[in-house]
KOLTORZA-69728 format. One record per atom (N, C-alpha, C, O): residue in three letters; residue number from 1; x, y, z; chain. Coordinates in nm, 2 decimals. Each point is the difference from the previous one (the first is absolute). Layout:
N
+------+-----+--------+--------+--------+------+
! code ! pos !   east !  north !     up ! unit !
+------+-----+--------+--------+--------+------+
!  ALA ! NUM !      X !      Y !      Z !    A !
...
+------+-----+--------+--------+--------+------+
END
This chain:
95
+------+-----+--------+--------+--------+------+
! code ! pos !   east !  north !     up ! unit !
+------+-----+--------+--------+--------+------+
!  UNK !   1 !  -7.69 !  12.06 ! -10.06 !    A !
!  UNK !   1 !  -0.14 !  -0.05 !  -0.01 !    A !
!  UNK !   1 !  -0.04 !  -0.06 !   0.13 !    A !
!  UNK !   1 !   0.09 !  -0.07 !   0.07 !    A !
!  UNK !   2 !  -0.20 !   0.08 !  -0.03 !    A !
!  UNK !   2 !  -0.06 !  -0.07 !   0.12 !    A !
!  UNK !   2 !   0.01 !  -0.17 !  -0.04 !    A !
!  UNK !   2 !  -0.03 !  -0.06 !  -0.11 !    A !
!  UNK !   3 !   0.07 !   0.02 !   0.24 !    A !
!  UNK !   3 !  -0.01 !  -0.14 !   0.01 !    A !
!  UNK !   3 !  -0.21 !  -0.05 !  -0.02 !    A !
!  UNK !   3 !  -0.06 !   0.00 !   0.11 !    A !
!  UNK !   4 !   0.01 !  -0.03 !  -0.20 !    A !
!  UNK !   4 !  -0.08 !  -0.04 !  -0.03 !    A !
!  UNK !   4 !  -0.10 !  -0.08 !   0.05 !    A !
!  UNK !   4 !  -0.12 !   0.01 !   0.01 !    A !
!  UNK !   5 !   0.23 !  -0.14 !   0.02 !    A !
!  UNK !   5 !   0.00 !  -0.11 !   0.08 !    A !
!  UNK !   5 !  -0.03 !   0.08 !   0.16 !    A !
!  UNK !   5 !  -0.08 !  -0.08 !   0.06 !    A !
!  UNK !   6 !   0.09 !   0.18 !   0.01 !    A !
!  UNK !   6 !   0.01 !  -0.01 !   0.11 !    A !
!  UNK !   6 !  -0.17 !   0.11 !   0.01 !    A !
!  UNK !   6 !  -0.03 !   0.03 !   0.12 !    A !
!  UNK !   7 !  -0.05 !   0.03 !  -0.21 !    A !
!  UNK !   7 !  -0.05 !   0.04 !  -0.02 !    A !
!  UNK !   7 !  -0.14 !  -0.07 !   0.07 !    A !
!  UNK !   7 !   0.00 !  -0.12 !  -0.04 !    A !
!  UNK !   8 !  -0.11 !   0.15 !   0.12 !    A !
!  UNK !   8 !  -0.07 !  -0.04 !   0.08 !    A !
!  UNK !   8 !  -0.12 !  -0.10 !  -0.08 !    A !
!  UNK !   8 !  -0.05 !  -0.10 !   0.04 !    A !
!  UNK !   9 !   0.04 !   0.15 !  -0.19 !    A !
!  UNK !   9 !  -0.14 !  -0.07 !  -0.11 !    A !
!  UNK !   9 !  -0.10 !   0.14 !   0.02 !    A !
!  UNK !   9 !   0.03 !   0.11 !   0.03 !    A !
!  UNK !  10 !  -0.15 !  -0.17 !  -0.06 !    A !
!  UNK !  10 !  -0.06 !   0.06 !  -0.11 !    A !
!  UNK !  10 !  -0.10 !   0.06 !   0.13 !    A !
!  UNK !  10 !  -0.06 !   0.10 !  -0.02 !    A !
!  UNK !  11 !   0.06 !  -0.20 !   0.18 !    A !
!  UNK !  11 !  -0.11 !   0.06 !   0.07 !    A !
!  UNK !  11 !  -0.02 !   0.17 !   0.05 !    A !
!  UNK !  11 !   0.09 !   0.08 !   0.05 !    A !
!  UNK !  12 !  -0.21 !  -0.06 !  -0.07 !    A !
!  UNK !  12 !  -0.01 !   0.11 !   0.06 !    A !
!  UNK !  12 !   0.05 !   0.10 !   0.09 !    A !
!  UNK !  12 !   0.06 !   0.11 !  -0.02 !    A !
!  UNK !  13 !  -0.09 !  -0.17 !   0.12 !    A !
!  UNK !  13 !   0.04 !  -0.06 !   0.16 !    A !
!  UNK !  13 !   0.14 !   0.10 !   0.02 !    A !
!  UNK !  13 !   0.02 !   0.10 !   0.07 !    A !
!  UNK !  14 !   0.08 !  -0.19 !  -0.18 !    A !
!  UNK !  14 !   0.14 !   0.07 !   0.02 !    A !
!  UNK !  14 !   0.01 !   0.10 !  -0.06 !    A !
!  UNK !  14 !   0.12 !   0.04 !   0.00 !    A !
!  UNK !  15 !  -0.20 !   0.04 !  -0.07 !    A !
!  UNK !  15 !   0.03 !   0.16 !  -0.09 !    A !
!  UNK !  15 !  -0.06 !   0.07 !   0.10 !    A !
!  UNK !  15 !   0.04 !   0.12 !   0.03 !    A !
!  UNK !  16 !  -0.15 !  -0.17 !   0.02 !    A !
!  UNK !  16 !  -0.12 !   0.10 !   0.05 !    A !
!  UNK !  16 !   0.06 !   0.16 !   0.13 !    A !
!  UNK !  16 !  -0.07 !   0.08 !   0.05 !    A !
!  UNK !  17 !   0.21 !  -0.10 !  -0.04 !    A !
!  UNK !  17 !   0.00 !   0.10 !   0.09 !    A !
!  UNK !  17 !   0.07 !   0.13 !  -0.10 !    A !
!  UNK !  17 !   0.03 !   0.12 !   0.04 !    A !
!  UNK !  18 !   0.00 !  -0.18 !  -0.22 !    A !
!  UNK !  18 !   0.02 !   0.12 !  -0.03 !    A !
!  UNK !  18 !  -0.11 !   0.09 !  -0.02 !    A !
!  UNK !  18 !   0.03 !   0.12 !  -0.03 !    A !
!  UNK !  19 !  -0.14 !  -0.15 !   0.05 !    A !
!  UNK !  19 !  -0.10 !   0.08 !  -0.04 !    A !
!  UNK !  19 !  -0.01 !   0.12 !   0.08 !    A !
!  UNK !  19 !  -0.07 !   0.09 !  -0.04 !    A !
!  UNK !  20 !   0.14 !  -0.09 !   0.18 !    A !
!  UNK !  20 !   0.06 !   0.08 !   0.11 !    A !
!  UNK !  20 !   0.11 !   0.08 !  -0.03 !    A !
!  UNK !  20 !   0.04 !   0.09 !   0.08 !    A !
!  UNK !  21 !   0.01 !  -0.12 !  -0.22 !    A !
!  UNK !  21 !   0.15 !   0.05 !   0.05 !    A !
!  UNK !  21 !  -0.03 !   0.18 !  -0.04 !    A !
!  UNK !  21 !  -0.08 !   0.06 !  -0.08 !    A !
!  UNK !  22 !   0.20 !  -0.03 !   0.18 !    A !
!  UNK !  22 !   0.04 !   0.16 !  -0.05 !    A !
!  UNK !  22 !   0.02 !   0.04 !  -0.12 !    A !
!  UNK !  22 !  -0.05 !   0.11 !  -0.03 !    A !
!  UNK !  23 !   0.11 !  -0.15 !  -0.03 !    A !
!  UNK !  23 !   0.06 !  -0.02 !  -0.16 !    A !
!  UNK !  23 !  -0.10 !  -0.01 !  -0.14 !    A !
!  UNK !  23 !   0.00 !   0.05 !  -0.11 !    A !
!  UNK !  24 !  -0.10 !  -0.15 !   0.17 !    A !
!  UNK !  24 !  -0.10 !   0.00 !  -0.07 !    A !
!  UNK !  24 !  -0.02 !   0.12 !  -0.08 !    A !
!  UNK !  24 !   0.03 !   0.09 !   0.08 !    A !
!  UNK !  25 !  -0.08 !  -0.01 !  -0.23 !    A !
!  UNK !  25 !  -0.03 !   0.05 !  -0.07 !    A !
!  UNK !  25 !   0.14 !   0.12 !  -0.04 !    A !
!  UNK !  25 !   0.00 !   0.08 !  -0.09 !    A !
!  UNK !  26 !   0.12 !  -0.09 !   0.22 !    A !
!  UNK !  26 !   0.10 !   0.06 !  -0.03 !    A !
!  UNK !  26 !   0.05 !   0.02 !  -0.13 !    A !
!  UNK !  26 !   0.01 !   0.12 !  -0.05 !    A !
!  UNK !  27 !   0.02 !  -0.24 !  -0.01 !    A !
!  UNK !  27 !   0.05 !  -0.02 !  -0.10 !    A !
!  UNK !  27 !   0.17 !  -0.09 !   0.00 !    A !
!  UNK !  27 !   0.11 !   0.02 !   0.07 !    A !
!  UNK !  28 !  -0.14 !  -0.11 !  -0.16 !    A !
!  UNK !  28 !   0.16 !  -0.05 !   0.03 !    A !
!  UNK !  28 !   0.14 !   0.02 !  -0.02 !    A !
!  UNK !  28 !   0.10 !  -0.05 !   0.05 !    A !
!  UNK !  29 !  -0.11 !   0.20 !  -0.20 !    A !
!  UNK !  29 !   0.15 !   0.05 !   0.06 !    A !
!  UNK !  29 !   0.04 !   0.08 !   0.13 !    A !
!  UNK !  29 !   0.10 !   0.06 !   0.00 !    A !
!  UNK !  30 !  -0.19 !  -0.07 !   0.09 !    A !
!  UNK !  30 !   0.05 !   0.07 !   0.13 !    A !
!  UNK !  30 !   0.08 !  -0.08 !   0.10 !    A !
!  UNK !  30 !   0.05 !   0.05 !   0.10 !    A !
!  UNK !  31 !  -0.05 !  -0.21 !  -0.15 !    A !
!  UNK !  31 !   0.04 !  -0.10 !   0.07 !    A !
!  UNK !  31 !   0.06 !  -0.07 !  -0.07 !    A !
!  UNK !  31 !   0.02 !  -0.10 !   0.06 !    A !
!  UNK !  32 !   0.03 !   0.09 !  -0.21 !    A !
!  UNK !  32 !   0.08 !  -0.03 !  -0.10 !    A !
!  UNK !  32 !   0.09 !   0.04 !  -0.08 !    A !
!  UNK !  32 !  -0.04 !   0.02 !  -0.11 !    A !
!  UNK !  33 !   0.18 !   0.00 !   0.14 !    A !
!  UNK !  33 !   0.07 !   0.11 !  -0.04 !    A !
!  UNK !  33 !   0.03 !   0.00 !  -0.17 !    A !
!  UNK !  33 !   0.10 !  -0.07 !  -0.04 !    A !
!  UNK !  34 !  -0.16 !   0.14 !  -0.06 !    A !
!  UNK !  34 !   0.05 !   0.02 !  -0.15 !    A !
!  UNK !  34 !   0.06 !  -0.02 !  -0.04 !    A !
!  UNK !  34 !   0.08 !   0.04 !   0.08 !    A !
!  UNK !  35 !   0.02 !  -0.11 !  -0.23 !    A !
!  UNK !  35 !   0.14 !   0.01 !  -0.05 !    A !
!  UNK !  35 !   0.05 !   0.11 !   0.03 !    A !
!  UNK !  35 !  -0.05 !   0.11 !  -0.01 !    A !
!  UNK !  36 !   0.17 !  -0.12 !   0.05 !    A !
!  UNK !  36 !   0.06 !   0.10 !  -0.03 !    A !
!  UNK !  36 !  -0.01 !   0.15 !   0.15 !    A !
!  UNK !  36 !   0.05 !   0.11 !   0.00 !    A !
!  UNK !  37 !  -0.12 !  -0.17 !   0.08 !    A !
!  UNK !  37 !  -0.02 !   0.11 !   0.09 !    A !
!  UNK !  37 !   0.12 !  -0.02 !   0.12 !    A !
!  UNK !  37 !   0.04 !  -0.09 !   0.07 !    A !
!  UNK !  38 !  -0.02 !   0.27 !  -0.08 !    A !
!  UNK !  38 !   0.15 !   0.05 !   0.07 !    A !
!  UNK !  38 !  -0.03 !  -0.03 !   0.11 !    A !
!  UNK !  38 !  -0.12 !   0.02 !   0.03 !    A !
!  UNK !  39 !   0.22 !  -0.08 !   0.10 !    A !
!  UNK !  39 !   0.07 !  -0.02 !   0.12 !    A !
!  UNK !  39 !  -0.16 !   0.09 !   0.11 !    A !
!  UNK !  39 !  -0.09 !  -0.04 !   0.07 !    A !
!  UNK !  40 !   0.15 !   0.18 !  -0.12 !    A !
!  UNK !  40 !  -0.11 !   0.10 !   0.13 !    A !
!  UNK !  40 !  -0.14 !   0.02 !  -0.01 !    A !
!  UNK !  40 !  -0.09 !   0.01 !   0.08 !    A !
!  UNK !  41 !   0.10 !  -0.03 !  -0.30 !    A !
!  UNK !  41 !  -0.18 !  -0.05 !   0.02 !    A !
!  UNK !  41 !  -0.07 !  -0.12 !   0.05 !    A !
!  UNK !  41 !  -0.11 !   0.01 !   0.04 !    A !
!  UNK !  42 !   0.17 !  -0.10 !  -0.04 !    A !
!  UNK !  42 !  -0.02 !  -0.13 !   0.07 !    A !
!  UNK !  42 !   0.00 !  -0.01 !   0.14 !    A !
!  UNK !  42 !  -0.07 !  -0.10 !   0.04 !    A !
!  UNK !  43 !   0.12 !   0.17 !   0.04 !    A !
!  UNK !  43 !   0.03 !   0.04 !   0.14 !    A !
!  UNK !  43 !  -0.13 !   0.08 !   0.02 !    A !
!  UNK !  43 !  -0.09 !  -0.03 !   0.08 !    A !
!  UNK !  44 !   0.10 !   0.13 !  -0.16 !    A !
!  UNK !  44 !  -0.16 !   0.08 !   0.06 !    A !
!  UNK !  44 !  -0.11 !  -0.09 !  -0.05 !    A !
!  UNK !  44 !  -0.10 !  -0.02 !   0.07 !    A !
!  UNK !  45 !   0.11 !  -0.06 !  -0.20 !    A !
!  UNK !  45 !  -0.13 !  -0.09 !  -0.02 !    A !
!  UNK !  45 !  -0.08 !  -0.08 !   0.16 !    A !
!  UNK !  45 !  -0.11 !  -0.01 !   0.05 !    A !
!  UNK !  46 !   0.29 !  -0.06 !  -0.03 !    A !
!  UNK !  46 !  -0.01 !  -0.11 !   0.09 !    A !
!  UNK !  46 !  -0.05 !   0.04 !   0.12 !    A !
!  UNK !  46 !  -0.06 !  -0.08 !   0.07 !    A !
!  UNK !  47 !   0.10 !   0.21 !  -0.05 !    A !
!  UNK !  47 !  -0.06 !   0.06 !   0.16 !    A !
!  UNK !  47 !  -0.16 !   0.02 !  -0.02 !    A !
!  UNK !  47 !  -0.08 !  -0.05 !   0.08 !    A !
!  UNK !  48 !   0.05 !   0.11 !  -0.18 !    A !
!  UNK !  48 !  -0.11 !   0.01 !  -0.02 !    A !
!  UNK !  48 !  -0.08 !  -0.11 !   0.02 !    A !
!  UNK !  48 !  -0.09 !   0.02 !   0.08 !    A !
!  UNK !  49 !   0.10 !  -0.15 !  -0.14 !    A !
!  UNK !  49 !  -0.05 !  -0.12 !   0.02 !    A !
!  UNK !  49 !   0.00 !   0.00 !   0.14 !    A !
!  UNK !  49 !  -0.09 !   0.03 !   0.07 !    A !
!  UNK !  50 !   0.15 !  -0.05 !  -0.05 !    A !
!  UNK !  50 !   0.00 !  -0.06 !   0.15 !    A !
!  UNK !  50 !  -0.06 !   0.11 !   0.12 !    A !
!  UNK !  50 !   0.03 !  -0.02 !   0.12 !    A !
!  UNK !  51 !  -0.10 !   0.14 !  -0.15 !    A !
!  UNK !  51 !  -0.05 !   0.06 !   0.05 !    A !
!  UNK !  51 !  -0.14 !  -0.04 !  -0.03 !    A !
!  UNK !  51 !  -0.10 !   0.04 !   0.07 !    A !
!  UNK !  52 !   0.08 !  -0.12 !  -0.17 !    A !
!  UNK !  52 !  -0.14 !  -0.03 !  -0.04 !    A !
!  UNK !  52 !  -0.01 !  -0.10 !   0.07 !    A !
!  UNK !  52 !  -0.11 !  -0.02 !   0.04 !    A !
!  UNK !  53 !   0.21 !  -0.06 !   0.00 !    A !
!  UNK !  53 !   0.01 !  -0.13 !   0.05 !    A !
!  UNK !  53 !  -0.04 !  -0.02 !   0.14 !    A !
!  UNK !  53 !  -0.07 !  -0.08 !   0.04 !    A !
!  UNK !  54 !   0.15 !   0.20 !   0.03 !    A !
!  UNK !  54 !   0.00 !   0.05 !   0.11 !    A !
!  UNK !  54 !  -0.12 !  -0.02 !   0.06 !    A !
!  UNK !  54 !  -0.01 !  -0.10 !   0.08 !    A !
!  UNK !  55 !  -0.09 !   0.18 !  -0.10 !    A !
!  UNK !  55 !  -0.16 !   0.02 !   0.00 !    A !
!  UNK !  55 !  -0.12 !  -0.14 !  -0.05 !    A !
!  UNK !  55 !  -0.12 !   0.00 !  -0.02 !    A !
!  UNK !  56 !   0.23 !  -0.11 !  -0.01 !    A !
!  UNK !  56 !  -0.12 !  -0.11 !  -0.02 !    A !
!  UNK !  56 !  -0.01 !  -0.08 !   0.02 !    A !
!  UNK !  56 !   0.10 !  -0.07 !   0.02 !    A !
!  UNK !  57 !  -0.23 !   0.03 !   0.00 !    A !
!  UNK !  57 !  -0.09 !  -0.05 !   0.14 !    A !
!  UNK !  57 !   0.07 !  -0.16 !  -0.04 !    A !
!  UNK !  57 !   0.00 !  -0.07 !   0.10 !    A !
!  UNK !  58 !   0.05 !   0.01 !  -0.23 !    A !
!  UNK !  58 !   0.05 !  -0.12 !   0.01 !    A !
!  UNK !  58 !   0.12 !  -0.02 !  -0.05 !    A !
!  UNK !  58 !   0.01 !  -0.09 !  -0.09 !    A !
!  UNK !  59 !   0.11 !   0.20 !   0.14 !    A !
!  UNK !  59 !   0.11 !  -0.03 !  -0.02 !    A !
!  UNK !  59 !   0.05 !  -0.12 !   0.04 !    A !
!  UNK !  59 !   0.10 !  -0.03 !  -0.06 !    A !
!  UNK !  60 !  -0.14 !  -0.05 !   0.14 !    A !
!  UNK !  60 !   0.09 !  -0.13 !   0.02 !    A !
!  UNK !  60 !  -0.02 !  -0.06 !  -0.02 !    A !
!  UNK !  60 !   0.08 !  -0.09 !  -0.01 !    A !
!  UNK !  61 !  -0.23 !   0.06 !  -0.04 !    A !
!  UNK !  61 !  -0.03 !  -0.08 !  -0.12 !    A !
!  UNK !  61 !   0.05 !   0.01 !  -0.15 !    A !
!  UNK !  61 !  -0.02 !  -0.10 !  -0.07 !    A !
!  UNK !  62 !   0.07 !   0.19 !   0.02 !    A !
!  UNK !  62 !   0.08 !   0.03 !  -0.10 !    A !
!  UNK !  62 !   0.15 !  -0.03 !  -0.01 !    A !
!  UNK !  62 !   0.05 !  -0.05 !  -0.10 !    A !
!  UNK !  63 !   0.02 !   0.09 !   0.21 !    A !
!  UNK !  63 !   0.11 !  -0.03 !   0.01 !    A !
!  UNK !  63 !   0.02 !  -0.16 !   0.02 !    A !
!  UNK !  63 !   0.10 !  -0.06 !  -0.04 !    A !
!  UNK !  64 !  -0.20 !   0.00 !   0.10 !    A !
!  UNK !  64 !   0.02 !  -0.18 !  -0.01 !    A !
!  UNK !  64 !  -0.03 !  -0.07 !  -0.12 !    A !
!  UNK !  64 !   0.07 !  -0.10 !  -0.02 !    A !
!  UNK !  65 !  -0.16 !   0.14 !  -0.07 !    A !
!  UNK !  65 !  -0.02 !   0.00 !  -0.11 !    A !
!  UNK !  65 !   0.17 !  -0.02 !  -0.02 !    A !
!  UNK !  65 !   0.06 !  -0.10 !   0.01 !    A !
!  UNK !  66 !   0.00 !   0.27 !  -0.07 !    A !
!  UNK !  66 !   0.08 !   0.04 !  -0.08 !    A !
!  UNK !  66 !   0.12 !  -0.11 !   0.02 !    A !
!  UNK !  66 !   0.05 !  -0.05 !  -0.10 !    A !
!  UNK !  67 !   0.00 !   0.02 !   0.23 !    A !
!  UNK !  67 !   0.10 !  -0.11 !   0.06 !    A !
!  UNK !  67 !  -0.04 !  -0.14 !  -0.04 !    A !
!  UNK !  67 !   0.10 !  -0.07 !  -0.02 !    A !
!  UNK !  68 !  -0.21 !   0.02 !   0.00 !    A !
!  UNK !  68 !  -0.09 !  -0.09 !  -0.04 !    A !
!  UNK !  68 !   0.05 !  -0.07 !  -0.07 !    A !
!  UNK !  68 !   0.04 !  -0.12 !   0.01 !    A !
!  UNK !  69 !  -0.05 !   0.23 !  -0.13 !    A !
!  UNK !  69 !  -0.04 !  -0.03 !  -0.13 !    A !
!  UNK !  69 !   0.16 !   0.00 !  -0.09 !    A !
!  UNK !  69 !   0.03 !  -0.06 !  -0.10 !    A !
!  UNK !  70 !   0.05 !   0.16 !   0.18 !    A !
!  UNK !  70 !   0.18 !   0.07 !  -0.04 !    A !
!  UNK !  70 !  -0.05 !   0.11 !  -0.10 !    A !
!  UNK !  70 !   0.02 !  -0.03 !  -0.11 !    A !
!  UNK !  71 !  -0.07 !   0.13 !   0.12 !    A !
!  UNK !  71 !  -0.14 !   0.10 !  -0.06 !    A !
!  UNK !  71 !   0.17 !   0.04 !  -0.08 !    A !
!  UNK !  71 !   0.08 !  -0.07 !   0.06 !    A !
!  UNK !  72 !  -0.03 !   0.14 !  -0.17 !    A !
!  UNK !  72 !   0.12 !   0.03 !  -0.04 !    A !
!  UNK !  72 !   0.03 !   0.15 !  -0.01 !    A !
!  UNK !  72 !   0.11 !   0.05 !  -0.01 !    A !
!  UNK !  73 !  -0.23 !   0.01 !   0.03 !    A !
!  UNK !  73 !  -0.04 !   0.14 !  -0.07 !    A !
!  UNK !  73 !  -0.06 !   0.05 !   0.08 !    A !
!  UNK !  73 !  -0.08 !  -0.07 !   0.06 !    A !
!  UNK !  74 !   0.11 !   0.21 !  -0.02 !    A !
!  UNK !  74 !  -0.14 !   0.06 !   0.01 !    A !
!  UNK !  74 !   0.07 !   0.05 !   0.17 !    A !
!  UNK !  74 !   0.10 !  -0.05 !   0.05 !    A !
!  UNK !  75 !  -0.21 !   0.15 !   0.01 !    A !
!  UNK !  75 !  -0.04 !   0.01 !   0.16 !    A !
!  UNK !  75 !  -0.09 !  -0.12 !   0.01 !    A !
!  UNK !  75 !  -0.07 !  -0.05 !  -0.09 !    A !
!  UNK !  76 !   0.09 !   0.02 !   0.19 !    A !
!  UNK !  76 !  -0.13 !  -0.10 !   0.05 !    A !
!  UNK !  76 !   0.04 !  -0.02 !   0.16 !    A !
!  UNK !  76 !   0.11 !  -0.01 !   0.05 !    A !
!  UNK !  77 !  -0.23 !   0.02 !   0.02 !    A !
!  UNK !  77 !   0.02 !  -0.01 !   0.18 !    A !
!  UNK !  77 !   0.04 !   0.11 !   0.04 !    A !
!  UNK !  77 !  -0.01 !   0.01 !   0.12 !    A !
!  UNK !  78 !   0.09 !   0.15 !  -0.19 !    A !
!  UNK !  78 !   0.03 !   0.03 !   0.02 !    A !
!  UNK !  78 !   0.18 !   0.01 !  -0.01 !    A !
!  UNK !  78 !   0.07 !   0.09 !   0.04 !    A !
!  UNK !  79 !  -0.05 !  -0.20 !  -0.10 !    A !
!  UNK !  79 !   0.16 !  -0.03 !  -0.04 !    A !
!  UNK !  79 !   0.04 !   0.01 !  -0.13 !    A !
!  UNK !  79 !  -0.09 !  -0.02 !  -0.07 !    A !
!  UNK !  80 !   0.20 !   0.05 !   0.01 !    A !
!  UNK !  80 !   0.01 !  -0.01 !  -0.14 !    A !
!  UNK !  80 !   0.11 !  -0.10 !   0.01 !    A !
!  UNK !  80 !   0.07 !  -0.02 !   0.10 !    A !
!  UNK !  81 !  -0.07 !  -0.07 !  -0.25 !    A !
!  UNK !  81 !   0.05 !  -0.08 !  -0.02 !    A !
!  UNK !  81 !   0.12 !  -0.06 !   0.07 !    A !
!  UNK !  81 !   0.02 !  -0.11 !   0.05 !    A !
!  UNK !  82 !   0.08 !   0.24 !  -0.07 !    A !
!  UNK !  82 !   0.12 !  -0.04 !   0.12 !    A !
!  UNK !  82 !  -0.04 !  -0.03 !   0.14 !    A !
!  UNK !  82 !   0.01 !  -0.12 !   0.05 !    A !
!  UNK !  83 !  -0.06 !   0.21 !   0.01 !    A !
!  UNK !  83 !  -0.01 !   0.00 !   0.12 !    A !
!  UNK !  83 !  -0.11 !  -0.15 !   0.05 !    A !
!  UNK !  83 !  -0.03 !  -0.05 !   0.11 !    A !
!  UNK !  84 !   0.00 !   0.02 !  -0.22 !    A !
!  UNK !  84 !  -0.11 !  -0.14 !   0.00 !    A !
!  UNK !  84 !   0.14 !  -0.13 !   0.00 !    A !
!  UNK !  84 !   0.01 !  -0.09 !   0.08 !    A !
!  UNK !  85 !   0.06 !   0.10 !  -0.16 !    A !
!  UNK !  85 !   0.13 !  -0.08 !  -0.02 !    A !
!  UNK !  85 !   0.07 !  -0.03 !   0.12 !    A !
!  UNK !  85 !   0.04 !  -0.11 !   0.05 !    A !
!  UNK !  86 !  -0.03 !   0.25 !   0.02 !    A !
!  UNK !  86 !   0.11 !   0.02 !   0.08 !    A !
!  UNK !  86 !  -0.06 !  -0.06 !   0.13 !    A !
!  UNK !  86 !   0.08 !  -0.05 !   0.08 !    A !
!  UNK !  87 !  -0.23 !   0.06 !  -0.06 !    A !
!  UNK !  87 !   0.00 !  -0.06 !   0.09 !    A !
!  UNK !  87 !  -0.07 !  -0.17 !   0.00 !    A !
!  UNK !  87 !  -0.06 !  -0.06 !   0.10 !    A !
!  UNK !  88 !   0.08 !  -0.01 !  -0.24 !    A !
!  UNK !  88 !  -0.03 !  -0.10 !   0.00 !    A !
!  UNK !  88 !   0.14 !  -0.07 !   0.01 !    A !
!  UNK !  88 !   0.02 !  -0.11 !   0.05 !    A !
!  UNK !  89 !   0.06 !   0.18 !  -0.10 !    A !
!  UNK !  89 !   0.18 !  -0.04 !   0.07 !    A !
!  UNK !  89 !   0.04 !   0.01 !   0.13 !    A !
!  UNK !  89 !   0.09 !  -0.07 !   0.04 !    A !
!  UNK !  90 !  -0.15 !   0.13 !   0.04 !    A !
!  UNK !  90 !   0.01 !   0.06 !   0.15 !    A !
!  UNK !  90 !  -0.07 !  -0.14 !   0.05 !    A !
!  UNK !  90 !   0.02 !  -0.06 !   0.11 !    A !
!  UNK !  91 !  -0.09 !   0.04 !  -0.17 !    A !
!  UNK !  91 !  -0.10 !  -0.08 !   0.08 !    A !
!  UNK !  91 !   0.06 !  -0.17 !   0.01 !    A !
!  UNK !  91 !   0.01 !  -0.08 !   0.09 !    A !
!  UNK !  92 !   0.02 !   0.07 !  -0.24 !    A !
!  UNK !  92 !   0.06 !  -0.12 !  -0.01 !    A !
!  UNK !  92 !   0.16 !   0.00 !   0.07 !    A !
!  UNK !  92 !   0.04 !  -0.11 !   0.05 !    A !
!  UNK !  93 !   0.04 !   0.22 !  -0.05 !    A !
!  UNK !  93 !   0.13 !  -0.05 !   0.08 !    A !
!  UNK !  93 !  -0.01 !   0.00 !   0.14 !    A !
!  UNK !  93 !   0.09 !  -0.03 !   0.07 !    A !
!  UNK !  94 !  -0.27 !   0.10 !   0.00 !    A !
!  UNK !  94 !  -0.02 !  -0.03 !   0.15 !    A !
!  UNK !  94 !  -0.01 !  -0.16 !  -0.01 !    A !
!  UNK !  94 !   0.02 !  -0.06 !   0.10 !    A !
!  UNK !  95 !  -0.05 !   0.00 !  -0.19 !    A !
!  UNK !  95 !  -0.06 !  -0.17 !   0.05 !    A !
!  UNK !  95 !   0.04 !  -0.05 !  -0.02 !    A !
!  UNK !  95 !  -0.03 !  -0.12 !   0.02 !    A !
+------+-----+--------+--------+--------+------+
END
């Protein structure tokens, strides 16, 4: 679950660049993997996401979000969950 507590509040201000995002009207199992979904479907899901990701105009505003917040799920920034982990580990054993 997302840390709650680390979540920005209710202002505008801080959502307003999803209204930009690539993803927008996608749909969210493209970026949310299903019970139960096998190893290569997940792999092509995930590429796929991140091809949507690829192309938008505020990926780095999403990915700050997603580190933000410890997003648990999902693509977001262009990263999926591990690779969101992996470099929030990376980051802390640089400091």
């Amino acid at each position: 679950m997302a840390r709650v507590s680390h979540l920005p509040g209710r202002a505008e201000h801080h959502w307003i660049w999803q209204a930009q995002a690539a993803c927008r009207g996608v749909g969210a199992d493209a970026f949310f993997h299903p019970e139960g979904e096998g190893r290569s479907d997940r792999a092509a899901r995930e590429e796929a996401a991140k091809a949507v990701c690829a192309a938008c105009p505020v990926l780095a505003q999403c990915l700050e979000h997603a580190l933000r917040v410890a997003e648990p799920y999902g693509v977001w920034g262009g990263l999926t969950e591990r690779e969101r982990h992996s470099a929030v580990r990376s980051e802390s054993a640089a400091a």
